[in-house]
mmCIF file of the N, C-alpha and C atoms, coordinates in Angstrom:
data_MODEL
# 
_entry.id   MODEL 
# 
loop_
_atom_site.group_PDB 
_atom_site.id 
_atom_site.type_symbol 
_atom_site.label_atom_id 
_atom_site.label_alt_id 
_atom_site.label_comp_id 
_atom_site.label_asym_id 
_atom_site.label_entity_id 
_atom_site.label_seq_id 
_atom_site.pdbx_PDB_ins_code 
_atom_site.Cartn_x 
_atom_site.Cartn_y 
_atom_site.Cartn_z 
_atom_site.occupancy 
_atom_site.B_iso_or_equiv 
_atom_site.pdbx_formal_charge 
_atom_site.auth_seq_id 
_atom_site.auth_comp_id 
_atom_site.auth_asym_id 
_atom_site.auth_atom_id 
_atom_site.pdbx_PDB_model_num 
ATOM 1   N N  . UNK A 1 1  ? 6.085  31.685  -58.052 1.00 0.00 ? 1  UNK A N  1 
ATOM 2   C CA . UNK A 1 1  ? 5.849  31.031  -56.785 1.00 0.00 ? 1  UNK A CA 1 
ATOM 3   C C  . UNK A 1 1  ? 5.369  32.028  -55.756 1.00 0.00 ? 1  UNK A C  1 
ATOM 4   N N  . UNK A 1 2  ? 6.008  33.567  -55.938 1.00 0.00 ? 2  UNK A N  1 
ATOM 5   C CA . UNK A 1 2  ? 5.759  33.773  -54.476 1.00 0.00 ? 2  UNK A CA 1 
ATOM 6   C C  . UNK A 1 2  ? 6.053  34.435  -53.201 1.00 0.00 ? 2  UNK A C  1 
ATOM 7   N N  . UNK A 1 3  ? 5.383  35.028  -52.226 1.00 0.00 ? 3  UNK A N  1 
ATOM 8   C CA . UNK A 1 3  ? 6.067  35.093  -50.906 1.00 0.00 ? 3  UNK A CA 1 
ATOM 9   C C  . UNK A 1 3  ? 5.906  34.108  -50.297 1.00 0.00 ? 3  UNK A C  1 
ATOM 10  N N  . UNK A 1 4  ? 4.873  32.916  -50.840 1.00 0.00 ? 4  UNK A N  1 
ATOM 11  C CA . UNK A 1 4  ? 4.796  31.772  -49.872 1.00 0.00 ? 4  UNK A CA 1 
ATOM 12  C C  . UNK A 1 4  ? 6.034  30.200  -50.378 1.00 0.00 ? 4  UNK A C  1 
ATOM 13  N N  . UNK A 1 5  ? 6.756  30.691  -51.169 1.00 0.00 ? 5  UNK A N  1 
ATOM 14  C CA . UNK A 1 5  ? 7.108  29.665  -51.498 1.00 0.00 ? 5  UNK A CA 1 
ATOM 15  C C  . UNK A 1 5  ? 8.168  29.054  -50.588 1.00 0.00 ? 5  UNK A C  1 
ATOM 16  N N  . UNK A 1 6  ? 9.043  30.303  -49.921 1.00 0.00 ? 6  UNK A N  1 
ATOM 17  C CA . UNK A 1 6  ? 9.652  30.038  -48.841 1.00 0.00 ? 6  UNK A CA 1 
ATOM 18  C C  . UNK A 1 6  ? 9.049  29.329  -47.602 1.00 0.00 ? 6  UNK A C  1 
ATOM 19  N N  . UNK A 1 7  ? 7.688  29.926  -47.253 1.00 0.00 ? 7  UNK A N  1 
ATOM 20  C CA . UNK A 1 7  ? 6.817  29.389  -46.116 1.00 0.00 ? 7  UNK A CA 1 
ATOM 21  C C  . UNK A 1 7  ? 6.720  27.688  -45.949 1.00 0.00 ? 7  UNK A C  1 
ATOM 22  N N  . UNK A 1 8  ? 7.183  27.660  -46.862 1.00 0.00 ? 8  UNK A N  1 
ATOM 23  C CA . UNK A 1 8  ? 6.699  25.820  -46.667 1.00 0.00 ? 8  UNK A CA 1 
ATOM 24  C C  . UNK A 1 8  ? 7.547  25.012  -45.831 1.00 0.00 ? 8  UNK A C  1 
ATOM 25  N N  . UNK A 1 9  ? 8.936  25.276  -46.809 1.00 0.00 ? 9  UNK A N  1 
ATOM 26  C CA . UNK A 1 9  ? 10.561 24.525  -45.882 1.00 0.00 ? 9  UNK A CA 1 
ATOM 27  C C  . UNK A 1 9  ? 10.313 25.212  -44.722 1.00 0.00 ? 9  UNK A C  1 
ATOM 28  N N  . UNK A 1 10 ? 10.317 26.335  -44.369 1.00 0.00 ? 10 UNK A N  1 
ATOM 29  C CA . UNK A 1 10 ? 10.289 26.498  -42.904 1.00 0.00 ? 10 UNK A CA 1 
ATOM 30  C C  . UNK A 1 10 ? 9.133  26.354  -42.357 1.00 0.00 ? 10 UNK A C  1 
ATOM 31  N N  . UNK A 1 11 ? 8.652  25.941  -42.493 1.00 0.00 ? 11 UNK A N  1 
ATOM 32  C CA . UNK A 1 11 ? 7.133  25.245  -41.470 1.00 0.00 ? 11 UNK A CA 1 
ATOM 33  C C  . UNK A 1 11 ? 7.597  23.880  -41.013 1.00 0.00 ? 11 UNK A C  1 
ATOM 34  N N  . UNK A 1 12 ? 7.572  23.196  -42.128 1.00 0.00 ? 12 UNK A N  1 
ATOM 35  C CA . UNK A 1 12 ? 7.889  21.774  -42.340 1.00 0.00 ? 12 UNK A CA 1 
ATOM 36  C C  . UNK A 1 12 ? 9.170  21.504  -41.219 1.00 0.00 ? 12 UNK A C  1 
ATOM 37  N N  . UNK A 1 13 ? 10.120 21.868  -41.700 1.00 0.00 ? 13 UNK A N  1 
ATOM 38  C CA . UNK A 1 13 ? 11.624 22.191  -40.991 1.00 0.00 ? 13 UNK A CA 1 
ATOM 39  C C  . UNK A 1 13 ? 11.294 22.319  -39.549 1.00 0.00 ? 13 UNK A C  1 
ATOM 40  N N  . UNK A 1 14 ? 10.237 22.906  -39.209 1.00 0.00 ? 14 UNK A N  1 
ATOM 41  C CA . UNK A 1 14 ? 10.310 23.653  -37.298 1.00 0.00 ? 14 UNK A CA 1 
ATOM 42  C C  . UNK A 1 14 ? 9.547  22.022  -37.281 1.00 0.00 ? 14 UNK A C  1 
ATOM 43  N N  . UNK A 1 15 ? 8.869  21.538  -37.628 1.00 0.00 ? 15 UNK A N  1 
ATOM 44  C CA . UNK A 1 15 ? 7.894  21.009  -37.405 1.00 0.00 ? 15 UNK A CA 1 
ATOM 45  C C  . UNK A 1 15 ? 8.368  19.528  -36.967 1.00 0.00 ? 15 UNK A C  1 
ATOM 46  N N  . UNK A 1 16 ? 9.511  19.210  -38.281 1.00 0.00 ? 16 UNK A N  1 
ATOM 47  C CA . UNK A 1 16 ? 10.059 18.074  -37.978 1.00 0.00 ? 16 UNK A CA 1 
ATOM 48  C C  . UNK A 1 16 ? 11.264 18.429  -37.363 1.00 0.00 ? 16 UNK A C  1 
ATOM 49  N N  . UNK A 1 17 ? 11.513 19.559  -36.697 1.00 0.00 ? 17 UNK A N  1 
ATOM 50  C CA . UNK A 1 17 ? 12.488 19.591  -35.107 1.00 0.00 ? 17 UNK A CA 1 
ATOM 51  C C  . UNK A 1 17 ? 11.909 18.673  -34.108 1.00 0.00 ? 17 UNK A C  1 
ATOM 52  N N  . UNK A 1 18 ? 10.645 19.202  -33.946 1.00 0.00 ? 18 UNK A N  1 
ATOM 53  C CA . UNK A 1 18 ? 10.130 19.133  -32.867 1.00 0.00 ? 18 UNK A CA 1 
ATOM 54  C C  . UNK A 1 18 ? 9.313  17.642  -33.136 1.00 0.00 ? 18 UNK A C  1 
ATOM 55  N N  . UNK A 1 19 ? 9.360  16.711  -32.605 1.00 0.00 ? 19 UNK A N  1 
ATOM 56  C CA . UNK A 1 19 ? 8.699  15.129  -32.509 1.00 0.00 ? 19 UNK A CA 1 
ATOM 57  C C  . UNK A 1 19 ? 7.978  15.117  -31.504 1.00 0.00 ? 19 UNK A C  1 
ATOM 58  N N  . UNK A 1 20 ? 6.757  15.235  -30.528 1.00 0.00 ? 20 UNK A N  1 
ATOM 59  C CA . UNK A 1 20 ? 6.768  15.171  -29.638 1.00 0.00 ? 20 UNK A CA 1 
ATOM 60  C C  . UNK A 1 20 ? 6.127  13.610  -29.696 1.00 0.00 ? 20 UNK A C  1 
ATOM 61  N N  . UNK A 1 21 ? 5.801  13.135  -30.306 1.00 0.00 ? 21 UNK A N  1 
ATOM 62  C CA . UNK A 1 21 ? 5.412  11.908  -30.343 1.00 0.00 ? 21 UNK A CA 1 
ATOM 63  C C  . UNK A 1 21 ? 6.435  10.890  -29.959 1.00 0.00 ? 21 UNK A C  1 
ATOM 64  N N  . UNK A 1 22 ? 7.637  10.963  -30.720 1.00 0.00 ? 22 UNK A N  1 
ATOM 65  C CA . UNK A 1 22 ? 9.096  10.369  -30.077 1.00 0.00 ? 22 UNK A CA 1 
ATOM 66  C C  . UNK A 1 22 ? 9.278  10.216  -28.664 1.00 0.00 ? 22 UNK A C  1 
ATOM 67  N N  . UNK A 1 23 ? 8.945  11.214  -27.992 1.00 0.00 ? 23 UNK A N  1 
ATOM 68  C CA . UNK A 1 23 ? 9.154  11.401  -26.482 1.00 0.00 ? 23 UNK A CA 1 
ATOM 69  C C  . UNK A 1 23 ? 8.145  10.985  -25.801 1.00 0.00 ? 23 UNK A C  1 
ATOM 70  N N  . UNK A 1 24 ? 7.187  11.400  -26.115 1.00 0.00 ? 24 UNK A N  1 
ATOM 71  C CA . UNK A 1 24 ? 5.867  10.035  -25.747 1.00 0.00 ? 24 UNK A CA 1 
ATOM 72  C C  . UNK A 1 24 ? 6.077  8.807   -25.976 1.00 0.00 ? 24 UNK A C  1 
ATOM 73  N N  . UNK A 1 25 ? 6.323  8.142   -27.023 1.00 0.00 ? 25 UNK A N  1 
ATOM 74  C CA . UNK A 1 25 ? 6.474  6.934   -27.154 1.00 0.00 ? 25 UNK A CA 1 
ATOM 75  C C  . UNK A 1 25 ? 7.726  6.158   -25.756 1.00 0.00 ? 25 UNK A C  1 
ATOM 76  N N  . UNK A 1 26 ? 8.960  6.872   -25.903 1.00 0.00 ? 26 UNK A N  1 
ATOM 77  C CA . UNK A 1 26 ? 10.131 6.790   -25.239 1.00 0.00 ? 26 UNK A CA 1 
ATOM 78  C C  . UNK A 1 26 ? 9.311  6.885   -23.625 1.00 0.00 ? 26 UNK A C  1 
ATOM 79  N N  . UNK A 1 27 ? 8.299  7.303   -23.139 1.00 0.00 ? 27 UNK A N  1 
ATOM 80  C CA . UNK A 1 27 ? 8.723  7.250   -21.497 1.00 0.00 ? 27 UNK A CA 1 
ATOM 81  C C  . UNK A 1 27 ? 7.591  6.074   -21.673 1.00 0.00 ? 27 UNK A C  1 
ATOM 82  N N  . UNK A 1 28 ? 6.679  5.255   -21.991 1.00 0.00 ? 28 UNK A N  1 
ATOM 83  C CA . UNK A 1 28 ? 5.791  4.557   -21.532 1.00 0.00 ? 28 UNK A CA 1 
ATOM 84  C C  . UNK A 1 28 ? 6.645  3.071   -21.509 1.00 0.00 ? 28 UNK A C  1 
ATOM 85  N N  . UNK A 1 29 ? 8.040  3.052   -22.415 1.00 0.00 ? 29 UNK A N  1 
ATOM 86  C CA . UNK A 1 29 ? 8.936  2.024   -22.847 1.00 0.00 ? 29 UNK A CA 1 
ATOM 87  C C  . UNK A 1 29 ? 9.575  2.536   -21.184 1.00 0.00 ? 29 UNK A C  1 
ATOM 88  N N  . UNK A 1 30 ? 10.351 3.648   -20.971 1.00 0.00 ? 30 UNK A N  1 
ATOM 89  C CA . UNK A 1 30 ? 11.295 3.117   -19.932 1.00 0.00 ? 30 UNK A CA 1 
ATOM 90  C C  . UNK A 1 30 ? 10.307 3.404   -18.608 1.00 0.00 ? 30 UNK A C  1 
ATOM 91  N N  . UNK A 1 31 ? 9.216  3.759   -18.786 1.00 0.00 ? 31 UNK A N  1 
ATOM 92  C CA . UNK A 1 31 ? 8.663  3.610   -17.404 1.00 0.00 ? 31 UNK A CA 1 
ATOM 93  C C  . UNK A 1 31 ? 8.184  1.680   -16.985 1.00 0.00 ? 31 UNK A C  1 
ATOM 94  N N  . UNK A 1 32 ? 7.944  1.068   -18.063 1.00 0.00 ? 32 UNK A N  1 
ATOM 95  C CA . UNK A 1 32 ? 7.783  -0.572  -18.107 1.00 0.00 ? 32 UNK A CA 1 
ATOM 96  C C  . UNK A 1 32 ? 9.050  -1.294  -17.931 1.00 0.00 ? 32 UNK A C  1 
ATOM 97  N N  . UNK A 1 33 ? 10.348 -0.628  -18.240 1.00 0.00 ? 33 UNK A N  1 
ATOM 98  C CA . UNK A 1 33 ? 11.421 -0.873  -17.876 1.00 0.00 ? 33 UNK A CA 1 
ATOM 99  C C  . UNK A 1 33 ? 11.548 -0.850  -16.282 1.00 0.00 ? 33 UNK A C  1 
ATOM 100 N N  . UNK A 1 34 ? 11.707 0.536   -15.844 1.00 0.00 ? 34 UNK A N  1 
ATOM 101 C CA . UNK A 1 34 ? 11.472 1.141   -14.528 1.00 0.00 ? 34 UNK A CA 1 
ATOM 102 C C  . UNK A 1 34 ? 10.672 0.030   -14.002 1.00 0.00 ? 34 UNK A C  1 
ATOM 103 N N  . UNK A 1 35 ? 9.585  -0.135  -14.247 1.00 0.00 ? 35 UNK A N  1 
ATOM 104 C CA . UNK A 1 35 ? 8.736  -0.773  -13.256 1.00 0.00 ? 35 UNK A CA 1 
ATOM 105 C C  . UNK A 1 35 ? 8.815  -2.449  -13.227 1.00 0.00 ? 35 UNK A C  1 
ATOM 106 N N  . UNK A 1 36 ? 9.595  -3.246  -14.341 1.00 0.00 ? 36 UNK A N  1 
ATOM 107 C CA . UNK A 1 36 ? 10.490 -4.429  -14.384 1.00 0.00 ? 36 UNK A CA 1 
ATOM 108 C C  . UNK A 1 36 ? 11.154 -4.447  -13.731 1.00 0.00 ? 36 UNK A C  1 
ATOM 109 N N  . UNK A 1 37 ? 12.682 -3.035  -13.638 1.00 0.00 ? 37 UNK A N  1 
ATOM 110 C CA . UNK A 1 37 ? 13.398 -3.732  -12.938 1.00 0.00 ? 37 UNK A CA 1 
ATOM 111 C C  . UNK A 1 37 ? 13.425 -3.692  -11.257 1.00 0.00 ? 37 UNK A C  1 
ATOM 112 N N  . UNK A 1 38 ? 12.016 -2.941  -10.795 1.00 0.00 ? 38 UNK A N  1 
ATOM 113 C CA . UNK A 1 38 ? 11.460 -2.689  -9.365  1.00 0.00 ? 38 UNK A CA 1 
ATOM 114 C C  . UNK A 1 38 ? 11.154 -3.571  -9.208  1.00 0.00 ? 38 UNK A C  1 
ATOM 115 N N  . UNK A 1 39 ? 10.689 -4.779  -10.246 1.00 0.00 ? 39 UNK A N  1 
ATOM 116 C CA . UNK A 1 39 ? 9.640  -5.744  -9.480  1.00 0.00 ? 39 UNK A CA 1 
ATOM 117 C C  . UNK A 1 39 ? 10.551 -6.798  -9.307  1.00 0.00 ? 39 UNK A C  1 
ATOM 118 N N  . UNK A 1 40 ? 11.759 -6.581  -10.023 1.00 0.00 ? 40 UNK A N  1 
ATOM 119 C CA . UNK A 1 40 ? 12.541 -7.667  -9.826  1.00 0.00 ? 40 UNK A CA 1 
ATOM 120 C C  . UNK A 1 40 ? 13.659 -7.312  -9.109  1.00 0.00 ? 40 UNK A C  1 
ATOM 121 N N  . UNK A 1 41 ? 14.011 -6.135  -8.667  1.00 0.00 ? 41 UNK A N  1 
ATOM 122 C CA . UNK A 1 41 ? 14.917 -5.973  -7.369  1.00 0.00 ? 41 UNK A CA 1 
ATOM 123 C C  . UNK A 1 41 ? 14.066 -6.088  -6.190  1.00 0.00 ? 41 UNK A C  1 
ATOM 124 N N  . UNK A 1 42 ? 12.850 -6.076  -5.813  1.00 0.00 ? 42 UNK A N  1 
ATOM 125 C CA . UNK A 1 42 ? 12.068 -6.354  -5.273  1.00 0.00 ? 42 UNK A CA 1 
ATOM 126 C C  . UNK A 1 42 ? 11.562 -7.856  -4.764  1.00 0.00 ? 42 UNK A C  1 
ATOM 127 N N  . UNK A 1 43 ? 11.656 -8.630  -5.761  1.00 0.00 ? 43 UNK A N  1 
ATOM 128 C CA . UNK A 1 43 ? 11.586 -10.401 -5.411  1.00 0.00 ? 43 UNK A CA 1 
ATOM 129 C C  . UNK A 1 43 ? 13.283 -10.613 -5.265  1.00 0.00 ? 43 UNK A C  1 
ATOM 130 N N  . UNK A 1 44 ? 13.691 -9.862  -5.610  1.00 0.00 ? 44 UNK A N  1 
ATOM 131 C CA . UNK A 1 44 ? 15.224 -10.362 -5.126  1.00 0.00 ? 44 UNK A CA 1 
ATOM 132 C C  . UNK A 1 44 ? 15.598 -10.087 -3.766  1.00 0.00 ? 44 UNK A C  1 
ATOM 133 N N  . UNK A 1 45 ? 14.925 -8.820  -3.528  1.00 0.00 ? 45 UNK A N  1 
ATOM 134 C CA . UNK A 1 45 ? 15.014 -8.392  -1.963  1.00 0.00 ? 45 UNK A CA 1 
ATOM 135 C C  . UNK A 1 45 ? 14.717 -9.389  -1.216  1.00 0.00 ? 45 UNK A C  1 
ATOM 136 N N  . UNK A 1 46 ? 12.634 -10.176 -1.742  1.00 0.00 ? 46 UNK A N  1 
ATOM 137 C CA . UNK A 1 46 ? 12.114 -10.745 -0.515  1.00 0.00 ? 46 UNK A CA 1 
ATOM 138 C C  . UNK A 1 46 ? 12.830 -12.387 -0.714  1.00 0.00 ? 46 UNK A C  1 
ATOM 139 N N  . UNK A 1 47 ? 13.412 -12.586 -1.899  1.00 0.00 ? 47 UNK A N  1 
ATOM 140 C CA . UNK A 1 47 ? 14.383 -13.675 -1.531  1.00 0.00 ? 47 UNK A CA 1 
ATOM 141 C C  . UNK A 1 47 ? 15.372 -13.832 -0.530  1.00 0.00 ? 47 UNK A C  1 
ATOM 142 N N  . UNK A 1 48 ? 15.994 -12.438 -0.361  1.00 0.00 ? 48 UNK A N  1 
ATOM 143 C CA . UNK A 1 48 ? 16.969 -12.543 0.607   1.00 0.00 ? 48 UNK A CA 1 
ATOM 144 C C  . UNK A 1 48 ? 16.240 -12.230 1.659   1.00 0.00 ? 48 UNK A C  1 
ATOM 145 N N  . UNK A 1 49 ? 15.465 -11.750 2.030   1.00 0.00 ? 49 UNK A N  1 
ATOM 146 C CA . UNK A 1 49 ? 14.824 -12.163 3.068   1.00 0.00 ? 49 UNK A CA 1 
ATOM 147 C C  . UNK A 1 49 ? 14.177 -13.303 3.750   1.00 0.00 ? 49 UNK A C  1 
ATOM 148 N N  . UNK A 1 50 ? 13.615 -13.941 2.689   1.00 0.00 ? 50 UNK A N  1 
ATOM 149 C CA . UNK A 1 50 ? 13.026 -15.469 3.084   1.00 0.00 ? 50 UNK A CA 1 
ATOM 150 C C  . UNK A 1 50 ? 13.869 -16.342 3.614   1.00 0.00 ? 50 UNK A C  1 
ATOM 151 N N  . UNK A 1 51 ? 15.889 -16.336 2.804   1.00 0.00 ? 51 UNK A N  1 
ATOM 152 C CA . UNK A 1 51 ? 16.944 -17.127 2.882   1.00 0.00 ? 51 UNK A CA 1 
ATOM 153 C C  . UNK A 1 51 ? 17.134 -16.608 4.258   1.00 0.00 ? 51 UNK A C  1 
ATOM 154 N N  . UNK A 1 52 ? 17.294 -15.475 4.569   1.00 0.00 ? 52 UNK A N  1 
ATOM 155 C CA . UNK A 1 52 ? 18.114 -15.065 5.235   1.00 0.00 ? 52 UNK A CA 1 
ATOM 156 C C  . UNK A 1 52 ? 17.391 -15.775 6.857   1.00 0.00 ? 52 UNK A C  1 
ATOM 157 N N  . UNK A 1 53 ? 15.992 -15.668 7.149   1.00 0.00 ? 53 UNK A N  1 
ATOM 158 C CA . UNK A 1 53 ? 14.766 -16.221 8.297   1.00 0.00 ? 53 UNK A CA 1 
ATOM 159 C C  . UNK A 1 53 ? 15.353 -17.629 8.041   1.00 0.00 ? 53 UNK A C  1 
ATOM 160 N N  . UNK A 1 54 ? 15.011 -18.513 6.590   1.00 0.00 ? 54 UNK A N  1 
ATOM 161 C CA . UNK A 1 54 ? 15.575 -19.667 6.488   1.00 0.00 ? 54 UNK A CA 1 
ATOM 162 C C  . UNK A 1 54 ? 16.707 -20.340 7.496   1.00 0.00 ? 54 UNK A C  1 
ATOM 163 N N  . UNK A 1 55 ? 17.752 -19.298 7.861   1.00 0.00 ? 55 UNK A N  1 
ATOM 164 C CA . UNK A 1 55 ? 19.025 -19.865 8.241   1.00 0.00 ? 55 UNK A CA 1 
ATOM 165 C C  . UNK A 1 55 ? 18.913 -19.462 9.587   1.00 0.00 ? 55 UNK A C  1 
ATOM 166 N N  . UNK A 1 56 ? 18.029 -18.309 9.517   1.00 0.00 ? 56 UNK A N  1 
ATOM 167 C CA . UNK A 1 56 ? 18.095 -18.108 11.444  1.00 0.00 ? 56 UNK A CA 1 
ATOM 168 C C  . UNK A 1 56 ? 17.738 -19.137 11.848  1.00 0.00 ? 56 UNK A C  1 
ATOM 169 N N  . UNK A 1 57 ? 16.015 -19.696 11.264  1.00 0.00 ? 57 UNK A N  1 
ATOM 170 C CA . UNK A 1 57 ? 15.324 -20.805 11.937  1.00 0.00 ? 57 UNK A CA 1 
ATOM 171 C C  . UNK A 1 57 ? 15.879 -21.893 11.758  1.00 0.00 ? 57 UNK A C  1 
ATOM 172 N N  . UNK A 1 58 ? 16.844 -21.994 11.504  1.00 0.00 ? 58 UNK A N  1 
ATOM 173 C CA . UNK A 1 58 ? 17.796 -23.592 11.220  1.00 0.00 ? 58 UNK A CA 1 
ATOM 174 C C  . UNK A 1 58 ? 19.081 -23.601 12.468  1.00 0.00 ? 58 UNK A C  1 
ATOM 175 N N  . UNK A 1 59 ? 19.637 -22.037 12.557  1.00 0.00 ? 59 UNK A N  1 
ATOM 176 C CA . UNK A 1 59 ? 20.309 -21.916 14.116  1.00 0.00 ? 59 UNK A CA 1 
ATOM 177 C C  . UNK A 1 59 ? 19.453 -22.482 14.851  1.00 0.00 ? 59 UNK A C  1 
ATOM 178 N N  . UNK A 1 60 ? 18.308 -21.610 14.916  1.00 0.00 ? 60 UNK A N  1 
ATOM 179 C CA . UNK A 1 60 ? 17.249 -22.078 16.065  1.00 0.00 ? 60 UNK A CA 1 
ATOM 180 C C  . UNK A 1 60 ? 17.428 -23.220 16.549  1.00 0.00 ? 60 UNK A C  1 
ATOM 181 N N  . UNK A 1 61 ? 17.002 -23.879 15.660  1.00 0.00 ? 61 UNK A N  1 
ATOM 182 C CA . UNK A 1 61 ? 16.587 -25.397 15.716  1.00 0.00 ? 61 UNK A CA 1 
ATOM 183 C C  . UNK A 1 61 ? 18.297 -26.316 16.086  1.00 0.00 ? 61 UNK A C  1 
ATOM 184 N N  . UNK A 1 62 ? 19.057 -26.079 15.538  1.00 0.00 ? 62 UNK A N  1 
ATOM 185 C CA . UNK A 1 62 ? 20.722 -26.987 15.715  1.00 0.00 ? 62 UNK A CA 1 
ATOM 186 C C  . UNK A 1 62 ? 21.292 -25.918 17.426  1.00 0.00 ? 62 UNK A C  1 
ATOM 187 N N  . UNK A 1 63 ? 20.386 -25.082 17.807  1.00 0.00 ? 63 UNK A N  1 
ATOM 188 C CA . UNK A 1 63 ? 20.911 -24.623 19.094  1.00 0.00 ? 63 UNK A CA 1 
ATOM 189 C C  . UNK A 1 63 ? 20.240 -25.218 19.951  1.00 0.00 ? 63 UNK A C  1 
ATOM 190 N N  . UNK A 1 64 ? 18.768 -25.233 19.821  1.00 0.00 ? 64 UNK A N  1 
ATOM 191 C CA . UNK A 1 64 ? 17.558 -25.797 20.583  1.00 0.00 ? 64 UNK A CA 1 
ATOM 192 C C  . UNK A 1 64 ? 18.132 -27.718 20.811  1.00 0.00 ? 64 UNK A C  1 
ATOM 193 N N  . UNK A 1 65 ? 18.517 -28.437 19.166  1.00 0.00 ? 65 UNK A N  1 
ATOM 194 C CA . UNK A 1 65 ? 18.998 -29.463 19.455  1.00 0.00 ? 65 UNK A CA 1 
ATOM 195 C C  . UNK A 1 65 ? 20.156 -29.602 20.303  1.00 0.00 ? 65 UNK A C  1 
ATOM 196 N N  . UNK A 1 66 ? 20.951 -29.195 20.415  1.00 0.00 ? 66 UNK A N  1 
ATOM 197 C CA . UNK A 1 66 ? 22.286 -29.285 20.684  1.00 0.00 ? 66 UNK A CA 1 
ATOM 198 C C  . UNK A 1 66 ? 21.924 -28.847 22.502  1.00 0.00 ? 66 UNK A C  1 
ATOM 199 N N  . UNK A 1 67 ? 21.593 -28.218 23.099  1.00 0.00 ? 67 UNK A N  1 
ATOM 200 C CA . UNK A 1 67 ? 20.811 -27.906 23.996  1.00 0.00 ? 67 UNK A CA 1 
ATOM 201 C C  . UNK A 1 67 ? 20.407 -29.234 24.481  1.00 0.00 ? 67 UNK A C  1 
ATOM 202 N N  . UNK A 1 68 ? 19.064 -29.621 23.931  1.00 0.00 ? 68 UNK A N  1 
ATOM 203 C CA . UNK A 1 68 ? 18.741 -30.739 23.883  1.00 0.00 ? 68 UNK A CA 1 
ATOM 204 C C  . UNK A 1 68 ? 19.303 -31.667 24.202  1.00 0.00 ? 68 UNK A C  1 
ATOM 205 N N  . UNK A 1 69 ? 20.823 -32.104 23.413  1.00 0.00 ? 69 UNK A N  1 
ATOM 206 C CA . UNK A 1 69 ? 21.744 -33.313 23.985  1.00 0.00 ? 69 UNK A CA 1 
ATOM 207 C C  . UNK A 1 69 ? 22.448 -32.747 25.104  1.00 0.00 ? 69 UNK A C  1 
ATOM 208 N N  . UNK A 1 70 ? 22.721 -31.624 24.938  1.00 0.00 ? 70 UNK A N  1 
ATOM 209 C CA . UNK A 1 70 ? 23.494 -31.872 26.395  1.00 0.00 ? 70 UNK A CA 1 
ATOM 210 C C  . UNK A 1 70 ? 22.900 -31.859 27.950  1.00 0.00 ? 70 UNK A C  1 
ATOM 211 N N  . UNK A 1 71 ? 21.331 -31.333 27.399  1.00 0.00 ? 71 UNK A N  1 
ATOM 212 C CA . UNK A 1 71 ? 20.393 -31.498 28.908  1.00 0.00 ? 71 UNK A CA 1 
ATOM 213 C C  . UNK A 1 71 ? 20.695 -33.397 29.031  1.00 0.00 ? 71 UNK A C  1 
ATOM 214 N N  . UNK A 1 72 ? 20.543 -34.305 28.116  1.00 0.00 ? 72 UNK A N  1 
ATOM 215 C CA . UNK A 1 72 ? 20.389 -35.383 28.160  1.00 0.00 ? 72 UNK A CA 1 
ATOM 216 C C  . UNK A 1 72 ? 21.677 -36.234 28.415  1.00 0.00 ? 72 UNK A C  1 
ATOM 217 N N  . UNK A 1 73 ? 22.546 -35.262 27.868  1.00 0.00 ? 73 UNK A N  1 
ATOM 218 C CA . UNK A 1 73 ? 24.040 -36.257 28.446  1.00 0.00 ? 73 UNK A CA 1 
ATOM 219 C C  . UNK A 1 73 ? 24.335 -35.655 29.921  1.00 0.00 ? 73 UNK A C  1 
ATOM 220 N N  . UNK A 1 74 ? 23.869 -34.825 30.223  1.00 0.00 ? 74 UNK A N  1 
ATOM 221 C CA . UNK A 1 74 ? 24.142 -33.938 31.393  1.00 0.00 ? 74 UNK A CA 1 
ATOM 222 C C  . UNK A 1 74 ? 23.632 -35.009 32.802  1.00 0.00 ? 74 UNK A C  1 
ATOM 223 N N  . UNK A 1 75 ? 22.473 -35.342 32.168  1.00 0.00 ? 75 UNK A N  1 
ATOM 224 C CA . UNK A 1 75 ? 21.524 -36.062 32.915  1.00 0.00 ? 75 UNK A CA 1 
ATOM 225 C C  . UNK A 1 75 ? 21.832 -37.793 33.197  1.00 0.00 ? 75 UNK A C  1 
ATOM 226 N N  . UNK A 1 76 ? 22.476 -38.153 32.295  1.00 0.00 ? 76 UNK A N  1 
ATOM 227 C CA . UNK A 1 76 ? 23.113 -39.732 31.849  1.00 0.00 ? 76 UNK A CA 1 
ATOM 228 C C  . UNK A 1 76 ? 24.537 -39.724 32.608  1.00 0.00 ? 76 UNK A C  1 
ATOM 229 N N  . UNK A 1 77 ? 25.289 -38.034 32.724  1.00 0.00 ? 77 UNK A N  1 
ATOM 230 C CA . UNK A 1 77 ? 26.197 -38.189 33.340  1.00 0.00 ? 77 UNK A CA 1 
ATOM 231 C C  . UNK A 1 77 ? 26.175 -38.197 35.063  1.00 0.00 ? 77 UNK A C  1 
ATOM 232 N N  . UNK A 1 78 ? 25.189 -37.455 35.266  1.00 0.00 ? 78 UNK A N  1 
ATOM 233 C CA . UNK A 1 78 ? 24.919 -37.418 36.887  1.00 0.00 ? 78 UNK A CA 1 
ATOM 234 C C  . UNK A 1 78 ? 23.634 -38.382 37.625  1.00 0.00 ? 78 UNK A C  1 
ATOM 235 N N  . UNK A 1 79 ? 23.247 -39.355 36.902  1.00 0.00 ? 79 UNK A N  1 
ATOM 236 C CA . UNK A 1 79 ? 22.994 -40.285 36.993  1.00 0.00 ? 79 UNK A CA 1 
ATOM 237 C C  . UNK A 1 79 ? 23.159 -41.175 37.944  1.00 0.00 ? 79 UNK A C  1 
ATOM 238 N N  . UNK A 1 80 ? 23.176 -41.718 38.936  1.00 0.00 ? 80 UNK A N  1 
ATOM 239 C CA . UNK A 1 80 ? 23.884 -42.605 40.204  1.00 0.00 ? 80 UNK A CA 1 
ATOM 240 C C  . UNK A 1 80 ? 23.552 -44.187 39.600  1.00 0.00 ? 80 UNK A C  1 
# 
């Protein structure tokens, strides 16, 4: 065989230490992860934002009403 017969297992051996293909594969998976779960803490954000305007503009409106009746009972009461 040799001085090269040794050469082989250890080539082979360093060679399949090192994968770099593994680690390539691995970030394009959790960067699509990453960027899933941004897009969806993200519509979750502008949900709570939309709800949240939702309920102001509904004060608005039950303060503006309420307002409303009492300019009108105010007016029914001082009435002559």
């Amino acid at each position: 065989m040799g001085p090269y017969s040794n050469a082989w297992p250890r080539s082979s051996a360093a060679t399949s230490r090192t994968t770099p293909s593994a680690s390539q594969l691995n970030v394009p998976i959790r960067n699509r992860q990453a960027q899933a779960d941004y897009i969806r803490d993200q519509l979750t954000l502008r949900q709570s934002q939309i709800s949240q305007q939702t309920q102001i503009n509904s004060v608005r409106v039950n303060v503006k009403n309420a307002y409303t009746a009492l300019e009108q009972a105010r007016a029914r009461y001082l009435r002559p």
